[in-house]
N, C-alpha and C positions, 0 to 999 in steps of 0.2 A: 168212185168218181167217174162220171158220164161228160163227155162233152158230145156234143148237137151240134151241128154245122147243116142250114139247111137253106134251098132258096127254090127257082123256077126248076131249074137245069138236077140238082142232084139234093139226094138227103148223105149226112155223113155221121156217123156216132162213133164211138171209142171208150170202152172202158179201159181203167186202169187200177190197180189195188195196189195198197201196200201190203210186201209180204216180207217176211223172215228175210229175202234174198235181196229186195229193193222194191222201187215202183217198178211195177210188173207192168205189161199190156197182156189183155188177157181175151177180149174181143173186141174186133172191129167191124166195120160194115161200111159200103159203097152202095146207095141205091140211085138210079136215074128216076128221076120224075115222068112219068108218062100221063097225059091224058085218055080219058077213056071214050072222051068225046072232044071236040072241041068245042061245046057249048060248057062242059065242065069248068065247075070253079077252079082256080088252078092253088088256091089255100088249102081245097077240099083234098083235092090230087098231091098236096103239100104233107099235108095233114094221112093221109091212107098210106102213101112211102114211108112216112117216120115209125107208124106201127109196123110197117111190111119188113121196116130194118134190124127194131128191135125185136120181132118175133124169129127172123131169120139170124139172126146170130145170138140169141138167147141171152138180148142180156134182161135182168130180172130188175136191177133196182131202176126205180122212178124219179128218182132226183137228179135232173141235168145238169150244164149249164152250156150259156148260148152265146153267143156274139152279135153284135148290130154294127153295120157301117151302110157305106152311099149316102146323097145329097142330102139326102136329113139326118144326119151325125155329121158335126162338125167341129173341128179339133184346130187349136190354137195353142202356141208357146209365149209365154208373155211375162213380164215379171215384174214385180209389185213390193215394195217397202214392207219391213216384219211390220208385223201385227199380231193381235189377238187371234184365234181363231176362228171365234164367231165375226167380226168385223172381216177378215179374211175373205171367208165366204160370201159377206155382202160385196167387196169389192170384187169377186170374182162374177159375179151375176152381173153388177154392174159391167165389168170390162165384157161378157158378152153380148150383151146389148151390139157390140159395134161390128161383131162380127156373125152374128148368126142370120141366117136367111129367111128366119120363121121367128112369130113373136116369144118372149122370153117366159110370158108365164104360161104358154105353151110347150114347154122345153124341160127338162131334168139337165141340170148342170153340175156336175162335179170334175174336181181334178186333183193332179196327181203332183206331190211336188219333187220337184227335180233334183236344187238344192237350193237348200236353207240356208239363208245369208245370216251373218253377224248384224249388230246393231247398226251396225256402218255399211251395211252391201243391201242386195234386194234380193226376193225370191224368186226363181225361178222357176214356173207351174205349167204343167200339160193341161189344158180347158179341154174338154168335152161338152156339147152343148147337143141332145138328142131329144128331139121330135117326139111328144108324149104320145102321141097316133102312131107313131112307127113303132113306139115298143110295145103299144097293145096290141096291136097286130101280129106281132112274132111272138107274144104271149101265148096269144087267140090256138094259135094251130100247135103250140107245145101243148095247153090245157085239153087242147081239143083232140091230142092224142095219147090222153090219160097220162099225161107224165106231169111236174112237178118244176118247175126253172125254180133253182135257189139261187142262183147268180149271173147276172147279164153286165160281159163286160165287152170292150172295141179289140180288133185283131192283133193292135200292137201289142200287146198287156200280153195275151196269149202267147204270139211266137215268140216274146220274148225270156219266155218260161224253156220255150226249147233252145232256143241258142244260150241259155245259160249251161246246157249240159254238154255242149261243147269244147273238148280237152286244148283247141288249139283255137277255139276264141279269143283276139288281142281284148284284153280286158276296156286298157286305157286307149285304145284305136277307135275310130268310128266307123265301122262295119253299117253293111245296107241288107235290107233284108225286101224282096220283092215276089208277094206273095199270087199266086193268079188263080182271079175268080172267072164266071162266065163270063162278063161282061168287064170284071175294071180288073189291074194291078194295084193291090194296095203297098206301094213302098213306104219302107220306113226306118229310120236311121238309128241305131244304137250309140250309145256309147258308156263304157262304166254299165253294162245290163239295163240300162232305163231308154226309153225309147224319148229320141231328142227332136226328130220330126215324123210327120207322114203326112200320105196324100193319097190320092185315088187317081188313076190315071187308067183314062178309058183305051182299053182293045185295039180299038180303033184309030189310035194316036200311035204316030211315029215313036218306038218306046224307047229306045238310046236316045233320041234327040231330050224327049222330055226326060229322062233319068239324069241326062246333064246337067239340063236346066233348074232340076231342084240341087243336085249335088253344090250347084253354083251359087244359088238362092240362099242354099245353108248355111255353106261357108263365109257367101259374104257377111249375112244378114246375123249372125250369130256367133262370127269369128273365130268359126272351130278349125280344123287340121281338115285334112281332105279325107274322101272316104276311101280304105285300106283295101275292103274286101266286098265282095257281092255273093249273097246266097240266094238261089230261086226254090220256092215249095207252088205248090199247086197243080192247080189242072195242067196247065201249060209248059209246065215248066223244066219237063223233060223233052222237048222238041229242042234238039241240036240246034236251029237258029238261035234262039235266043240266046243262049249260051256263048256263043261263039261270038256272034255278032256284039255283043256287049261288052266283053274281054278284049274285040278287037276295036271297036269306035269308042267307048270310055278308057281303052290302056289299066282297066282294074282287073285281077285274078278274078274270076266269076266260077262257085262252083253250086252244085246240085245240094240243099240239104238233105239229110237224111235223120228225120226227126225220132227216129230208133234207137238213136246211140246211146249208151249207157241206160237202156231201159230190158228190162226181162223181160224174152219172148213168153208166154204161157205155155203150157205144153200142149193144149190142145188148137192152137194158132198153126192154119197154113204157110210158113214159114217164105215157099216160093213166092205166094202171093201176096204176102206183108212185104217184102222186098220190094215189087213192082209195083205196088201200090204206094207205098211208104212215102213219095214225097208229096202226095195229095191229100196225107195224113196229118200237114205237120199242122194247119192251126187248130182242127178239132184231139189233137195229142195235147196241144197247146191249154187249149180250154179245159179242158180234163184236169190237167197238171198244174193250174195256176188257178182253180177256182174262184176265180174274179177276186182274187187276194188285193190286188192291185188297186183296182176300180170294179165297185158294184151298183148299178144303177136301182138293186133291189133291196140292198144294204138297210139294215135299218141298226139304232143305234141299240147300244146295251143297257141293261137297268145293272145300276150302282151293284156292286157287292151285297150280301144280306151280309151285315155285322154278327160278329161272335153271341152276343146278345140277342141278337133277331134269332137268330138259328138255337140259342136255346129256349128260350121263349116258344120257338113251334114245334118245337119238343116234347113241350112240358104236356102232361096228361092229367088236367086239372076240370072237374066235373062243371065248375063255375063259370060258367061263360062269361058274365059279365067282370070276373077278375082277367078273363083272358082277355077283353076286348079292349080294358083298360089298358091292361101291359102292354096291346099292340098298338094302343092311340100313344104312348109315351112314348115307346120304344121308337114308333116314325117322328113325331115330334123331334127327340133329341137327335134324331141321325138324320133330318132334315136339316136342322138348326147347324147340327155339326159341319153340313155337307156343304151347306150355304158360305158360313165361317170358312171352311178354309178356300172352297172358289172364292172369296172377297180378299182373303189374305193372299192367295197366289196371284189373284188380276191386280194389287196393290201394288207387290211386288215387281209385278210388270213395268205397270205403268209407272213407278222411280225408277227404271232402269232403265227405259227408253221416253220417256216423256218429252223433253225437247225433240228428240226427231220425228216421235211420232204427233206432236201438235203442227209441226211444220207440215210434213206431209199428209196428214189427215186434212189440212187447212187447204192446200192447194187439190185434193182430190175434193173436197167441199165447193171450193171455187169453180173445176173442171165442171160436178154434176151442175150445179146454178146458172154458168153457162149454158150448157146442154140444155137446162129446161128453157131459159128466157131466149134463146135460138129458135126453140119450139116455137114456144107460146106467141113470140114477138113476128115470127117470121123478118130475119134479119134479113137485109139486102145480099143481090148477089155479089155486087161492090164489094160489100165492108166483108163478108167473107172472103175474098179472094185476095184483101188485101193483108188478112192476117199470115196470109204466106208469107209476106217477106221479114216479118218480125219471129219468125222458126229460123232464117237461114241463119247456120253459125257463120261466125264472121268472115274465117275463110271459104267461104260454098259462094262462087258467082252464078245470079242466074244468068242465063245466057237466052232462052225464049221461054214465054208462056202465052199455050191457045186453050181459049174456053168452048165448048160444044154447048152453046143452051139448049137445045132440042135435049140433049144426054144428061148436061148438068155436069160434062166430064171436063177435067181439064188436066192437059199434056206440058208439063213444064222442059228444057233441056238446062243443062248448068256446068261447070268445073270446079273443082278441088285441088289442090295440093295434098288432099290425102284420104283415101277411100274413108276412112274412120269418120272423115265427118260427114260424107255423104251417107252414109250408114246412119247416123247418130240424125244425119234431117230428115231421114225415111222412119226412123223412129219417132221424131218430135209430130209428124205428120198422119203415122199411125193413130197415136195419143189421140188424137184431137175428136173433139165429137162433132164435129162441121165436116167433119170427110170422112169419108169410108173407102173401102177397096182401095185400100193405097198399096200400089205395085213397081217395083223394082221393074222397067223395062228394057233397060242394057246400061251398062257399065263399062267403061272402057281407060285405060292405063296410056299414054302418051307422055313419056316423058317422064317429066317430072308433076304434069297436070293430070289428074283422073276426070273424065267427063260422061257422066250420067243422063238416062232420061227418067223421070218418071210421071204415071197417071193416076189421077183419085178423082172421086165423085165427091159433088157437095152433096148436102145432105141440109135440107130448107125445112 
């Protein structure tokens, strides 16, 4: 099991085995990127590290796997009435439409689900939506250094393979995990082992300030508990500021992981240098250890079982071809027919046991898309859209102002509640809508017995 972690600044690899004793770590490696010129490609100079790493710490097998994140992967939490699972899918493509930055049938979208509502609740799914140019590209320079990617999955998936091995992880707590690369922190928020948000937050940003701001984002916008604990891995993330400063301006424990724990050292592992390197190890340990189990963007599906019958049939050592070509036209016939049959009888099934809610709300996501297109098509006013805000407000939400930016197409509403839940629940109905995009939570505030809100979203003509 290989995991690959690679970019301008560094290459990283990591094998691990399973042995007699447990998952072993058995070789690793650290290489810096250098160019040799500055006219050098720097895929090329990407691409010469990743062989210079695996040749320098001997590892042998070819099969990786790699991670993809930055502004072209983009990840979303959203939730969606049961359904089938191929209708699932469409509505999931559908729902990213509204939020991805790049066209959709440019994009590989899959996601993860969180949890599985009963007939009567909704699902809750992690969207991933990733730029088909940005994965041929990180393809490009694994192929291109004789190696093999069998799994490409996002950072979350990853470290959160290593904080499951964690003896004094609060299972049911929402623990933060804030991982640092060259240029971004990718946080990301657990709970129950499943990763509940994440973000990317550049270097270059105040990082307590914006760690707040999602911690605050989460909880409002998703109603959960606050977050318990803080772990940092990465490049950075043994410099004492960060550390300190974060335990002391968010008031959370903050500590160093050490994505070692309960793993076997190898015996031929620098033991002093796997210590001091160790927390810049934890998401390629991560990738190693979770072989895109979670999310595969490489993933491709299974072919059915061969039946007891298929399997004797290509057994049989019978000199007559055409008696064997017969048995294998019948043999797929009936276990086509079979296969067919019971997919009909399970989606039958289904669909008596959720029918009513699922024509309801199949009806109303029918109405949303039909919308959406005669908005297109009709090019609606800016008026009649602007005016469908105030048939979203729940009854107790007052607004208090709304300004439109035509030059932007943005508009800044302010309002009051009697009760943050519904101000929540309007930033939700406003999400929904396919007339607005970027809808943002931009302060919130408690007075009293009145909560007063602002928030901004773009139309979308």
């Amino acid at each position: 099991m290989i995991g690959l972690e690679f970019n301008e600044k560094y290459v990283k690899a990591v094998e691990l085995k399973e042995t007699s004793q447990g998952l072993t770590l058995t070789k690793f490696n650290i290489s810096p990127v250098q160019l040799k010129t500055p006219e050098q490609n720097p895929e090329a100079a990407i691409t010469e590290t990743i062989l210079k790493a695996f040749t320098e710490s001997r590892i042998l097998e070819n099969e990786v796997y790699i991670t993809v994140s930055g502004p072209l992967v983009q990840i979303r939490r959203i939730s969606l009435p049961p359904m089938p699972e191929a209708e699932l899918r469409d509505a999931v493509k559908w729902e990213a439409r509204n939020f991805a930055t790049f066209p959709i049938e440019a994009a590989l979208i899959d996601f993860q689900m969180l949890e599985k509502a009963s007939t009567a609740q909704k699902n809750n799914l992690l969207i991933v939506a990733l730029e088909k140019a940005t994965l041929n590209k990180q393809l490009a320079m694994v192929t291109g250094s004789d190696l093999k990617c069998v799994g490409v999955t996002i950072p979350a998936f990853a470290l959160g393979s290593v904080l499951r091995r964690l003896p004094a992880l609060p299972k049911t707590e929402a623990v933060a995990l804030l991982d640092f690369g060259p240029e971004f922190v990718t946080l990301t928020i657990f709970k129950e082992n499943l990763p509940r948000f994440t973000r990317e937050i550049r270097l270059s940003e105040p990082l307590a300030a914006e760690v707040q701001s999602s911690f605050t984002y989460y909880r409002e916008q998703f109603f959960e508990e606050k977050v318990s604990r803080i772990y940092l891995s990465g490049e950075s993330s043994q410099l004492p500021e960060f550390k300190d400063s974060l335990t002391q301006e968010l008031g959370v424990p903050t500590e160093i992981l050490d994505p070692t724990i309960n793993l076997i050292p190898g015996p031929n592992l620098d033991q002093v240098k796997l210590r001091a390197e160790a927390p810049r190890l934890a998401l390629v340990i991560g990738l190693a250890e979770n072989r895109a189990r979670d999310m595969n963007f490489l993933a491709k599906k299974e072919k059915p079982p061969r039946t007891e019958l298929g399997k004797l049939v290509m057994s049989l050592s019978i000199p007559n071809t055409a008696v064997i070509a017969a048995l294998l036209i019948i043999v797929t016939v009936l276990f086509g027919f079979n296969y067919y049959l019971s997919r009909v009888i399970e989606g039958t099934k289904t669909e008596l046991n959720i029918k009513n809610l699922r024509l309801t709300q199949l009806a109303k996501y029918q109405e949303r898309r039909n919308a959406y297109e005669e908005v297109k098509a009709e090019q609606v006013e800016v008026k009649k859209l602007v005016g469908q805000i105030a048939s979203l407000l729940p009854a107790e939400v007052l607004l208090a102002s709304l300004n439109f930016d035509q030059q932007k197409q943005l508009i800044n509403l302010a309002g009051e509640s009697s009760a943050p839940q519904l101000v929540s629940k309007f930033l939700k109905e406003l999400d929904s809508q396919t007339n607005f995009s970027e809808v943002k939570l931009i302060g919130i505030k408690r007075e009293g017995k009145v909560t007063t809100f602002n928030i901004s979203f773009k139309l979308v003509l």
